[in-house]
SERO-4910 file (N, C-alpha, C, O; in steps of 0.05 Angstrom, whole numbers):
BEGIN
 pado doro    nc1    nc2    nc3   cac1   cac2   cac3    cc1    cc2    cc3    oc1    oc2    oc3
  Unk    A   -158   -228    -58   -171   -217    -34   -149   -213    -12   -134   -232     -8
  Unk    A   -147   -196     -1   -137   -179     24   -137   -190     53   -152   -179     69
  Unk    A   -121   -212     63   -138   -209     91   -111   -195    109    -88   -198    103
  Unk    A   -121   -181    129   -100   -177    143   -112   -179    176   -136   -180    182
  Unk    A    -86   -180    197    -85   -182    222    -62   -168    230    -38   -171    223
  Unk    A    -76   -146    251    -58   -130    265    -55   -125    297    -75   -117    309
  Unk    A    -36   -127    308    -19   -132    330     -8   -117    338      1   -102    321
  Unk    A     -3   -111    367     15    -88    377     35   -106    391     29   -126    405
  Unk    A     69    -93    384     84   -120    391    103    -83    404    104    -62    391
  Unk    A    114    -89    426    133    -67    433    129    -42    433    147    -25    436
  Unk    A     98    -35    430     91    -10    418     88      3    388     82     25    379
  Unk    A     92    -14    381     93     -9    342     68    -26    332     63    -46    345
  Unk    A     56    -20    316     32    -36    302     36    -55    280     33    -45    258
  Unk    A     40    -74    280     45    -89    268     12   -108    246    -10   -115    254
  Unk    A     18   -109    230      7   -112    203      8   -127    188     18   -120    167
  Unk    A     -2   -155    189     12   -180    174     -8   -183    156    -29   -193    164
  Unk    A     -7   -175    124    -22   -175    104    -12   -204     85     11   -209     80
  Unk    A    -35   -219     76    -40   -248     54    -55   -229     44    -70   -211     54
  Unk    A    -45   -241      9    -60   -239    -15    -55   -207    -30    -36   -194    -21
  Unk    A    -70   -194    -49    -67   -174    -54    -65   -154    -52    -88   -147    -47
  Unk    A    -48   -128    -53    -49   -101    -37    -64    -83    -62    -48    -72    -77
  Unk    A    -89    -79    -68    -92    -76    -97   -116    -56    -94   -123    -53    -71
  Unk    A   -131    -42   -115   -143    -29   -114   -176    -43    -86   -187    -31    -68
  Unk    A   -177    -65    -96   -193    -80    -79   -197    -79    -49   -216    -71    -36
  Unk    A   -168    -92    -42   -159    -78    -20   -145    -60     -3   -138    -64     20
  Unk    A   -143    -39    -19   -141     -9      1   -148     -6     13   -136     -8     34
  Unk    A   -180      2     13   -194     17     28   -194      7     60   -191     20     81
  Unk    A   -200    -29     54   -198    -43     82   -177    -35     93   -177    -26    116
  Unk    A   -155    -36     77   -124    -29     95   -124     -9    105   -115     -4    127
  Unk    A   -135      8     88   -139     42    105   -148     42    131   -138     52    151
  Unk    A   -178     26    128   -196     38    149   -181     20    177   -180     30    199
  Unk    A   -171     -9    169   -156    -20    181   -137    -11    200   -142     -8    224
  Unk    A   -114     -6    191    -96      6    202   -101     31    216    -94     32    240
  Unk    A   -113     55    204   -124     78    218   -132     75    240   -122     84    260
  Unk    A   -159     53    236   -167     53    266   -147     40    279   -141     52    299
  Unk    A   -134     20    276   -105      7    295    -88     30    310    -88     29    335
  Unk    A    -75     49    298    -64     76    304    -82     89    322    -71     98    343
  Unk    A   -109     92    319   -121    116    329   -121    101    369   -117    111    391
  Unk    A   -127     74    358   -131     64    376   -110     54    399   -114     52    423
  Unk    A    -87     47    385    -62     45    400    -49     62    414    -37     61    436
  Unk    A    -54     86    393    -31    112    397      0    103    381     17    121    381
  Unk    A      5     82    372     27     73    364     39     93    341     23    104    327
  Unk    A     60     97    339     74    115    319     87    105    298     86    119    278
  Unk    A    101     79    296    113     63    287    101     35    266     96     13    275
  Unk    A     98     41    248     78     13    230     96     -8    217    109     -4    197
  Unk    A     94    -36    235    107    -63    219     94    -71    198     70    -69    202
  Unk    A     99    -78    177     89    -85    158     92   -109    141    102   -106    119
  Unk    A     85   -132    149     95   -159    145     86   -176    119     67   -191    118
  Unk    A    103   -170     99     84   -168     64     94   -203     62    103   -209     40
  Unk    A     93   -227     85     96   -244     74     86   -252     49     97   -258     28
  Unk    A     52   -250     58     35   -267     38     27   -252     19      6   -259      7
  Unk    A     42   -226      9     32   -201     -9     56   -216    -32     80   -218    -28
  Unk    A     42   -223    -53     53   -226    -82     50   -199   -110     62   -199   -131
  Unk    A     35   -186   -103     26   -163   -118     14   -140   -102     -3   -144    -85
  Unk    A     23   -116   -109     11    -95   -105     16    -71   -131     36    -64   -144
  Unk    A    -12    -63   -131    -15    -38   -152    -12     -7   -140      0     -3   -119
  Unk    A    -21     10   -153    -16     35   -146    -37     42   -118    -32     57    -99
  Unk    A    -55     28   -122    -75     34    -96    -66     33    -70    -72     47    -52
  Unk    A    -46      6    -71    -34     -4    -58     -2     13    -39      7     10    -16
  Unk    A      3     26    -59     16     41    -56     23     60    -47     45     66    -36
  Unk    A     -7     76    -52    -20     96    -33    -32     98    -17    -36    120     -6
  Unk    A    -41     77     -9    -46     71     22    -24     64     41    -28     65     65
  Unk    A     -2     58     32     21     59     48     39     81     47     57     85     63
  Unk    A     32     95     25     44    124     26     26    147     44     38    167     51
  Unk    A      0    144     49    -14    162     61     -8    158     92     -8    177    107
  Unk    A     -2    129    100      4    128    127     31    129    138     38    130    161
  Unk    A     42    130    117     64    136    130     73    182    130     86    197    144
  Unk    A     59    186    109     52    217    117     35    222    136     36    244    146
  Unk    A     18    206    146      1    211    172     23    206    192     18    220    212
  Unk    A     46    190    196     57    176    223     87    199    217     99    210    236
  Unk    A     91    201    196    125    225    195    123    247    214    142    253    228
  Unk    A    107    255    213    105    287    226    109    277    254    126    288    268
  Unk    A     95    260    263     94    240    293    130    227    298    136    224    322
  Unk    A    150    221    279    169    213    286    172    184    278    191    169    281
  Unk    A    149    180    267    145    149    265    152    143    238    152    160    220
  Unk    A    158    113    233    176    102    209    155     77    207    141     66    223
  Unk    A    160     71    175    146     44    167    172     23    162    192     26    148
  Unk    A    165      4    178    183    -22    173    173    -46    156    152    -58    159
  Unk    A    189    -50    140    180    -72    122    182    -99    128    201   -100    144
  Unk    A    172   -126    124    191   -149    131    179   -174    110    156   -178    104
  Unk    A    199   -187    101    186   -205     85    172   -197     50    151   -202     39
  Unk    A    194   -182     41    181   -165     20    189   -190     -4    213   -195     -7
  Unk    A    172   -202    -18    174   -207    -46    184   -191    -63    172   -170    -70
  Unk    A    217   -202    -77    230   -187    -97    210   -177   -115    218   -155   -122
  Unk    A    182   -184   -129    178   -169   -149    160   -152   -130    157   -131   -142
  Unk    A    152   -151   -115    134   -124    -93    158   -101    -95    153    -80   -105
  Unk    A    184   -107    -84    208   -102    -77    204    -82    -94    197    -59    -88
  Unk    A    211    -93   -121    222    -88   -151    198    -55   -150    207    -33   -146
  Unk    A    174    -59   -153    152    -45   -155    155    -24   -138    147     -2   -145
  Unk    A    167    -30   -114    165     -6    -91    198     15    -97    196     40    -97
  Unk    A    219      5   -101    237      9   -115    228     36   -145    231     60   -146
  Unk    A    218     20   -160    211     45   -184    182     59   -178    167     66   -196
  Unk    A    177     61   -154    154     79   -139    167     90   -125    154    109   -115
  Unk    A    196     90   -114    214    108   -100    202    107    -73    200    129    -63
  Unk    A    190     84    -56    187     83    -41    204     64    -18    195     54      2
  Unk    A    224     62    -27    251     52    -14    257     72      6    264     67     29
  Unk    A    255     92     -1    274    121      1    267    123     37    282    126     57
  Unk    A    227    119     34    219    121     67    214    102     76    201    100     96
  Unk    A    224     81     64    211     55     86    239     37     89    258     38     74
  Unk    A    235     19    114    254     12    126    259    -20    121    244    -29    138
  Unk    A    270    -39    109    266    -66     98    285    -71    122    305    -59    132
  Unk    A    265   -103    130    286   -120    152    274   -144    141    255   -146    126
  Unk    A    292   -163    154    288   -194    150    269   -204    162    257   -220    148
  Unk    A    261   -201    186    242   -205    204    231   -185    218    236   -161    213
  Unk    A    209   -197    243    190   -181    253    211   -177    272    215   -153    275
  Unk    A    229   -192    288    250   -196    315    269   -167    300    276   -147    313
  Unk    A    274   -172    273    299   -162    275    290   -133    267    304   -114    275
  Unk    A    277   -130    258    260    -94    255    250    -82    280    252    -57    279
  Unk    A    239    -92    303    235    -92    330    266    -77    344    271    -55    354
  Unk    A    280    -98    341    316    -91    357    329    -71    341    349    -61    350
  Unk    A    321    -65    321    340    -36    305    313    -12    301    310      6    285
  Unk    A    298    -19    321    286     13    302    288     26    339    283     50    343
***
């Protein structure tokens, strides 16, 4: 199960997801985050995969759709706290290429 809590820290939306990013929970994350954006105006999405041990393709695409909704805007997805085998998964999904990995929430904040 999916839970997430999201935050506006500096103007960026920040996203701290426990448990699975999986077909299950997409949709929440979608409607989640969307309305977070719509509602902030924020351009920029933190993405804090402490408590994320698995994600599937659903998963995937729900972080690939928002970050094609936020590109055209200028805006970048920041990663933090990625589990090597999530890592591993996002890596041979070639989703390294647009997203931005930091150590922390502090330290993705001061470099973006």
């Amino acid at each position: 199960m999916l839970k997430l809590v999201t935050v506006m820290k500096q103007g960026v939306l920040v996203v701290r997801l426990t448990g699975e990013l999986d077909v299950c929970g997409a949709n929440e994350f979608r409607a989640v985050v969307d309305e977070a954006l719509e509602a902030s105006g924020a351009k920029h999405i933190l993405l804090n995969m402490q408590g994320v041990n698995f994600i599937d393709s659903s998963g995937l695409g729900v972080i690939l759709g928002r970050y094609r909704h936020i590109a055209p805007l200028g805006g970048k997805i920041l990663v933090v706290h990625l589990a090597p085998q999530v890592q591993r998964i996002f890596e041979l999904a070639g989703l390294m290429k647009i997203l931005n990995i930091y150590q922390s929430e502090d330290q993705a904040l001061e470099l973006l």
